[in-house]
C-alpha positions in Angstrom: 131.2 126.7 121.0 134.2 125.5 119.6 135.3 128.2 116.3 136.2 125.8 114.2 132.9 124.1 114.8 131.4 127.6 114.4 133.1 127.5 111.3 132.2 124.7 109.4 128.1 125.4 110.9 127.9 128.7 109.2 129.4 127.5 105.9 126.9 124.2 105.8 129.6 121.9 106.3 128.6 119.1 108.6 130.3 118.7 112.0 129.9 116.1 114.5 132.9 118.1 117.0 135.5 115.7 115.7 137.4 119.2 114.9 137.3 119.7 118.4 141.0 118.6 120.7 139.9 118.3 123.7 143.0 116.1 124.9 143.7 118.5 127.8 140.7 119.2 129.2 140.4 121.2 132.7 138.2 119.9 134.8 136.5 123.2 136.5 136.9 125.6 133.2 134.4 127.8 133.6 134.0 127.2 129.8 133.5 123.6 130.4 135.5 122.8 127.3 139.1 122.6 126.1 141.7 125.7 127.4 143.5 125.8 124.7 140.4 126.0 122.1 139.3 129.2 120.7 135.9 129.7 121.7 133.1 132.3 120.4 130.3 133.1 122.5 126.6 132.8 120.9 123.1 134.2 121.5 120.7 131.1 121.2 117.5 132.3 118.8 116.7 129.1 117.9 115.8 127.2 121.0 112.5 126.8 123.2 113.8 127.9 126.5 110.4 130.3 126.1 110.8 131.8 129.9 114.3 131.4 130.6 113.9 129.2 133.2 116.9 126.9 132.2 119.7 129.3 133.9 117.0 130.4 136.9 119.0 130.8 140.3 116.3 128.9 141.7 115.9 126.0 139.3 119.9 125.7 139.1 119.8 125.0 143.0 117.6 122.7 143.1 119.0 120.3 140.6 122.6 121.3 142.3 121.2 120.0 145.6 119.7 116.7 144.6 122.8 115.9 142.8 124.8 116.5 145.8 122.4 114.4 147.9 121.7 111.7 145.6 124.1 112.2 142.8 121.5 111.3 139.8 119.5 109.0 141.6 118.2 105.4 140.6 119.1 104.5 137.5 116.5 101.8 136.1 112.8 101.5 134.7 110.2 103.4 137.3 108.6 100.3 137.3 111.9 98.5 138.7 113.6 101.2 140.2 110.8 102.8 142.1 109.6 106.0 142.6 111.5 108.9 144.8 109.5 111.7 146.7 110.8 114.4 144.2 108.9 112.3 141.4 105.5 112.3 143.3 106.0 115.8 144.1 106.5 116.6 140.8 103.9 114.3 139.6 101.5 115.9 142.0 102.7 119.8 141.5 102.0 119.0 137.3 98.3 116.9 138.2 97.5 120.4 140.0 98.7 122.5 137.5 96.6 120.9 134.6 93.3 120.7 136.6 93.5 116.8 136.8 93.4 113.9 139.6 97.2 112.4 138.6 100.3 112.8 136.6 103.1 110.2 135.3 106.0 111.3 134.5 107.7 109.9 131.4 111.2 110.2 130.5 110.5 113.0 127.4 107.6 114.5 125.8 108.1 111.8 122.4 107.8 109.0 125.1 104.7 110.5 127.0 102.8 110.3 123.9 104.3 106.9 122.7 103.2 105.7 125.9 99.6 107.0 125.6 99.4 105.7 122.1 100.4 102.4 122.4 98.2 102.2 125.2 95.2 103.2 123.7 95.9 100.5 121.2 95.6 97.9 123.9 92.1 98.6 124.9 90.7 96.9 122.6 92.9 93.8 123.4 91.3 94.2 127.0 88.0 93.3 126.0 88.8 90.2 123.8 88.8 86.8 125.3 90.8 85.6 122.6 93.5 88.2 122.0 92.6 89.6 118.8 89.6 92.5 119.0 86.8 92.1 117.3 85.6 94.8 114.8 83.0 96.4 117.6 85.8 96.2 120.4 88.9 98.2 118.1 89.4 102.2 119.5 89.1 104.6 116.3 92.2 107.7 116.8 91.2 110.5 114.6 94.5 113.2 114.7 94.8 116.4 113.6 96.6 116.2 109.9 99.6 118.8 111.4 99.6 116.9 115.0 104.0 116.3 116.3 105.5 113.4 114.8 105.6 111.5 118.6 101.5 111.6 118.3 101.7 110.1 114.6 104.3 107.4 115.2 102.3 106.5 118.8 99.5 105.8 116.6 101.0 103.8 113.9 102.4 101.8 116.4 99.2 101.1 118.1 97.6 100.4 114.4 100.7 97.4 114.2 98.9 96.4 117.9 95.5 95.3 115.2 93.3 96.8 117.8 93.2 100.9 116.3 91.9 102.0 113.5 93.4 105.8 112.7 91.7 108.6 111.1 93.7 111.8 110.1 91.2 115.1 109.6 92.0 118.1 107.8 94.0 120.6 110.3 91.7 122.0 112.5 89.0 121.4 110.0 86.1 120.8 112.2 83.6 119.5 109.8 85.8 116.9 108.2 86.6 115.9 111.9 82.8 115.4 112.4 82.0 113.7 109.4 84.3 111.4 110.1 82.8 110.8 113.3 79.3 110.3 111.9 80.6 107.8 109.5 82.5 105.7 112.2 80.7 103.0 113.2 83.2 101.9 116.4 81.9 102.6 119.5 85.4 103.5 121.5 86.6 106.9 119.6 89.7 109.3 120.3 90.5 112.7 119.0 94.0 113.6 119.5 95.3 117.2 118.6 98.3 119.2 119.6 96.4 122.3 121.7 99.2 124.9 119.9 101.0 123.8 116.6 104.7 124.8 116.9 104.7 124.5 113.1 102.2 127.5 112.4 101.7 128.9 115.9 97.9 128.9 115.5 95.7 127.2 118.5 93.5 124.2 118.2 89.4 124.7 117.9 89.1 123.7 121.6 85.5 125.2 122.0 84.2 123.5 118.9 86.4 120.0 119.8 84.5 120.6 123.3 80.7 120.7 121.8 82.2 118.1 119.2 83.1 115.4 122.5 79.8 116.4 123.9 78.0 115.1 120.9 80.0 112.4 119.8 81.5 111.5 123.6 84.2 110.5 122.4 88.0 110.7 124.8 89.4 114.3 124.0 93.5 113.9 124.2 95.6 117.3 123.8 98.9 117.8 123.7 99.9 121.0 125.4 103.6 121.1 124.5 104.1 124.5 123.7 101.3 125.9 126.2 102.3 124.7 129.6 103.3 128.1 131.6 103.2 130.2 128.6 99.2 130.1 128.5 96.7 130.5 131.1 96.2 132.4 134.1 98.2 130.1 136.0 100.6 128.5 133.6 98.1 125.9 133.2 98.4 125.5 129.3 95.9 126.1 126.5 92.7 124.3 128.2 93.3 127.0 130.8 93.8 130.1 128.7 90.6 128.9 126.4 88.5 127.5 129.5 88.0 123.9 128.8 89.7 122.3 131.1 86.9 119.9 132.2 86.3 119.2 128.5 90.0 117.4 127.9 90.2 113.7 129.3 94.0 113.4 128.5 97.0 115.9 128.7 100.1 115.4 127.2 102.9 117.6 128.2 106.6 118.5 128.4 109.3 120.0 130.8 111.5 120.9 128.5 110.3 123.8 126.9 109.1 126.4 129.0 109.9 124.5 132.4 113.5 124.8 131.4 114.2 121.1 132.1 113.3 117.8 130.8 111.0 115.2 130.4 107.1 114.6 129.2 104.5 113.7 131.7 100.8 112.8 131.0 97.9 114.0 133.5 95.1 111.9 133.6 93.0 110.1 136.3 94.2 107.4 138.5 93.3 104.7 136.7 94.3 105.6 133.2 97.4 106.6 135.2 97.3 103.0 135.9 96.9 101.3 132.4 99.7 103.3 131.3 101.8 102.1 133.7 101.0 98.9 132.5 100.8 99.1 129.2 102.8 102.0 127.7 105.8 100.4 126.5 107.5 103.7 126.1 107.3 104.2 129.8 107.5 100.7 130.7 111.5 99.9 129.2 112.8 103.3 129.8 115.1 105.0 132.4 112.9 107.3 134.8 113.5 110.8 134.9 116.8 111.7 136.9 116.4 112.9 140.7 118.1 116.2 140.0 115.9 116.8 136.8 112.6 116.0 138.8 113.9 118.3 141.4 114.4 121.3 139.2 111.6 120.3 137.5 109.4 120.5 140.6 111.2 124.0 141.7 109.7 125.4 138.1 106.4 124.5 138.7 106.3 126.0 142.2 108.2 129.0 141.0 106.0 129.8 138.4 103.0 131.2 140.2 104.7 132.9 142.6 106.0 135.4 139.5 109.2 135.1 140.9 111.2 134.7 137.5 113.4 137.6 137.7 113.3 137.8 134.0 114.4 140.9 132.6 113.8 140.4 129.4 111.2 142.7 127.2 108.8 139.9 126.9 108.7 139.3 131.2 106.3 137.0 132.3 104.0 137.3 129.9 106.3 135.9 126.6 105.0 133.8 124.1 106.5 131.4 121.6 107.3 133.4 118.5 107.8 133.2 114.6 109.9 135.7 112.6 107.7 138.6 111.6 108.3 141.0 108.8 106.4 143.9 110.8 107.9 143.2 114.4 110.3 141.0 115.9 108.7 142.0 119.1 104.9 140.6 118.4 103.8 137.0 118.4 103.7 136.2 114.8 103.7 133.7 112.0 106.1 131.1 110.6 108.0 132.8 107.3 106.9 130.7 104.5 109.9 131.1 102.1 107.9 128.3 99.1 110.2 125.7 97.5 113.3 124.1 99.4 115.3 126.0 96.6 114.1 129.3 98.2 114.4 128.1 101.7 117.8 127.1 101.0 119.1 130.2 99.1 117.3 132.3 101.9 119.4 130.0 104.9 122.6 131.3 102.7 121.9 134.7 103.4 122.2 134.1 107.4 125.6 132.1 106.9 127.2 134.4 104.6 126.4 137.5 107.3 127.8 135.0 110.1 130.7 135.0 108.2 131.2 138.9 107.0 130.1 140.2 110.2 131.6 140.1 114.1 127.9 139.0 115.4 127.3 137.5 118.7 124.0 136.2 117.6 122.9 132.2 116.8 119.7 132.2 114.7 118.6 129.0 113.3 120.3 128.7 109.5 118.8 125.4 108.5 115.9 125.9 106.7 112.9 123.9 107.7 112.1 121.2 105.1 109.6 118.2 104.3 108.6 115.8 106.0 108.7 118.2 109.0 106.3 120.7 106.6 104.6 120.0 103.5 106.6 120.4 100.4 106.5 124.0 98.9 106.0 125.1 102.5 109.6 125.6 103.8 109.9 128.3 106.0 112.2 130.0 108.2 111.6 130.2 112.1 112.8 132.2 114.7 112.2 131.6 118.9 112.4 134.5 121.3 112.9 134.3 125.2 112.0 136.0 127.9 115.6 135.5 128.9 116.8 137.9 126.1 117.5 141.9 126.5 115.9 144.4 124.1 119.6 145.0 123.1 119.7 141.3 122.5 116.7 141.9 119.9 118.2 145.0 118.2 121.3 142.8 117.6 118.9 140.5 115.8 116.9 142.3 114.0 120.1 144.3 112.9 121.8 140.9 111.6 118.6 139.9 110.0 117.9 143.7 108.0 121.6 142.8 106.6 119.6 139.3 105.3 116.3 140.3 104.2 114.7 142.8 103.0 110.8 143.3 104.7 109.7 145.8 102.6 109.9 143.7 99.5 108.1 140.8 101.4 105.0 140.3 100.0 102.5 139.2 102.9 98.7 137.2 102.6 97.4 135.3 104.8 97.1 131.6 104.2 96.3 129.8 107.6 98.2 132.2 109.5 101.6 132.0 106.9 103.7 134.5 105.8 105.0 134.0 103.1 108.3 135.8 100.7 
């Protein structure tokens, strides 16, 4: 990046690259910005490129050789525009992956579950002769309190639709979940929950939701975000690595995390495949998914199995989505729970002021993570690794952050999985 822009990040002073000339730019710079800029080269510890699959030789190709063909492809609605064969390829290649009969592709992960939402709140429409469901025809949603913002704003939207009725249940609290259930007298139920929350790193109760949907049969709707080729045997996601596969009616998913691309998709059977199609507004009045991203897309998921990811990194094939841990950088750990958004704050200083003192290569997160996207009092710190970094890469953090923080005077308990300062 740009080092003025650089700059004005690590003091806190916004930036929108307004500070940035790039009058004379050279088309073909390697850099792929101005010549005449001075320019500082960063190590990204803050992103969720889990695998390293974004710069893959393989995946790069791909998307190089549809644009070449096709240039980016049809530009329009899927539902105007039409599908190409590298969406159904893609769309099939995901449907296999996550053990289900079909796939549809959506243009992110936010709109995949939008979509889903909205159309769940149109069910009950479906069965109304006069527009308006009655009582006995709405679809209870009961979500996960810590469930991602896309799920929660999918289901007030479908509340606006008058046909839903949400329920939120303490996180992963199985008993409230059920005695909510017991209490609901609607017939049509959902449970939506994200299968691994990003904010604490801890796994959804999929064997207790599974006995849960076998008592109450309700539809069992997961959203496997940060699972997909980091969990499971096959890089099938959570309901793989935990065994329940059968048990979940509705995955939604994205390609921009560990697949290195972009994009959401939700796999399903043909027919809700179908009703989405129809009714998910989110899918239905947005552009489809660019022909060079479905391609590289697709050339992830075949690549994955194979093992072929020439990552050198210490984590290989095998790396996980991790939080910064006072005993080791190097383990899958918890979110640092710094307390107040004054502490969270004063903590964040310490990583601009070292940016500043010392000639780092390194690009950790400095913003400190805040209500609403945690609970107040709950600010934390977070750091994600890659398989795509070096061990030298690591030392380099853990070097910068030793000149921040000082472990040994963090005092650690457990409190769902938090560790706090």
């Amino acid at each position: 990046m740009a080092e003025s822009t650089f700059q004005r990040w690590v003091r806190g002073v916004p930036s929108s690259g307004d500070d940035v000339d790039c009058g004379n730019l050279e088309v073909g710079n390697e850099a792929g910005a101005c010549s005449h800029q001075k320019f500082r080269k960063l190590l990204l510890f803050s992103g969720n490129d889990y695998l390293g699959l974004s710069t893959h030789p393989v995946i790069s190709k791909a998307a190089a050789k549809a644009a070449l063909a096709h240039g980016m492809g049809p530009k329009g609605s899927a539902l105007i525009c039409g599908y190409t064969n590298y969406h159904i390829l893609l769309e099939s290649c995901m449907a296999d992956l996550k053990s289900k009969e079909d796939c549809l592709l959506c243009p992110t992960g936010f709109a995949a579950n939008m979509a889903l939402m909205t159309t769940l709140g149109s069910v009950g429409s479906l069965f109304s002769t006069r527009g308006k469901p009655l009582k006995d025809d709405r679809v209870a949603i009961f979500s996960d309190a810590l469930n991602h913002a896309s799920m929660i704003d999918g289901i007030r939207l479908a509340e606006r639709q008058g046909s839903v009725v949400a329920f939120v249940y303490r996180h992963c609290d199985m008993s409230h979940l059920n005695a909510l259930l017991l209490r609901c007298p609607m017939k049509k139920k959902v449970v939506v929950t994200d299968s691994l929350f990003s904010r604490d790193g801890d796994f959804a109760p999929m064997g207790e939701l599974s006995k849960l949907r076998k008592r109450h049969g309700f539809l069992l709707v997961i959203d496997d975000a940060h699972g997909m080729f980091v969990c499971g045997k096959n890089g099938g996601g959570v309901d793989e690595e935990l065994n329940c596969e059968s048990n979940v009616d509705l995955c939604v998913g994205t390609l921009s995390k560990a697949a290195g691309c972009h994009g959401g998709f939700i796999a399903c059977s043909k027919r809700w495949k179908q009703l989405i199609q129809s009714t998910g507004r989110s899918f239905i009045f947005s552009t489809f998914t660019r022909v060079p991203i479905a391609a590289a897309a697709h050339a992830a998921v075949i690549l994955w199995p194979k093992r072929g990811l020439g990552v050198e990194g210490p984590f290989g094939n095998g790396c996980r989505t991790s939080m910064l841990s006072p005993e080791s950088l190097l383990q899958v750990a918890s979110p640092l729970v710094v307390g107040s958004e004054q502490k969270a704050l004063q903590a964040s200083g310490l990583f601009q002021s070292l940016f500043l003192s010392l000639p780092l290569e390194i690009w950790v997160p400095c913003t400190a993570i805040r209500p609403p996207a945690v609970p107040p009092n709950s600010c934390r710190l977070r750091v994600t690794l890659s398989a795509a970094r070096t061990l030298d890469d690591l030392k380099k953090l853990t070097a910068a952050l030793s000149e921040c923080i000082n472990f040994r005077d963090i005092i650690a308990h457990s409190t769902n999985g938090h560790t706090r300062l």
